[in-house]
C-alpha positions, 0 to 999 in steps of 0.5 A, a space after each residue: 776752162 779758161 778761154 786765152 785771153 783770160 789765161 794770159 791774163 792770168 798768166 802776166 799778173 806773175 811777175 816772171 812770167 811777165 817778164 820773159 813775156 815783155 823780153 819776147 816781145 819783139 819776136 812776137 810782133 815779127 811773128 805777127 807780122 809774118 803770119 799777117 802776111 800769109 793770110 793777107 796773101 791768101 796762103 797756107 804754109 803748104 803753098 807758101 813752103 813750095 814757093 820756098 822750095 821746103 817743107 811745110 813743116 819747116 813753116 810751121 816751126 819759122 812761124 811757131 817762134 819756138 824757142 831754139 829755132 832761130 831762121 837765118 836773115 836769108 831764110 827770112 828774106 825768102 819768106 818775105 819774097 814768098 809772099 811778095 813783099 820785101 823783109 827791112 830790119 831797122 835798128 831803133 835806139 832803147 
């Protein structure tokens, strides 16, 4: 059985697959970063979701980044907030 890294790896020597890999890859970095901040603070979604007032599973699909699950800037902020820390979203030029 392939180990992840060595099947991502793989996976990224296709053409296609790389591309929608390097197209998601800013959603991917947020992603990170969200997760970071939830095991630097400590947390588990159950106790993050009651300080959103929601539901954990409603924290899984935020931090699971699935396709068709778009949080709103709002709902982003309240995680940040969560977590004692503060959401900045900054254009840079491409």
């Amino acid at each position: 059985m392939l180990k992840h890294k060595e099947l991502k790896k793989k996976a990224l020597e296709r053409p296609d697959v790389k591309a929608e890999y390097d197209r998601l890859a800013d959603e991917f970095a947020l992603l990170d970063e969200f997760l970071k901040a939830r095991a630097e603070a400590g947390i588990t979604q159950e106790e993050l979701a009651k300080r959103m007032g929601t539901t954990q599973s409603a924290i899984a699909r935020l931090e699971s980044g699935k396709a068709g699950h778009s949080p709103s800037l709002a709902t982003l902020q309240k995680y940040a907030r969560a977590l004692g820390c503060r959401l900045e979203v900054h254009l840079k030029r491409i």
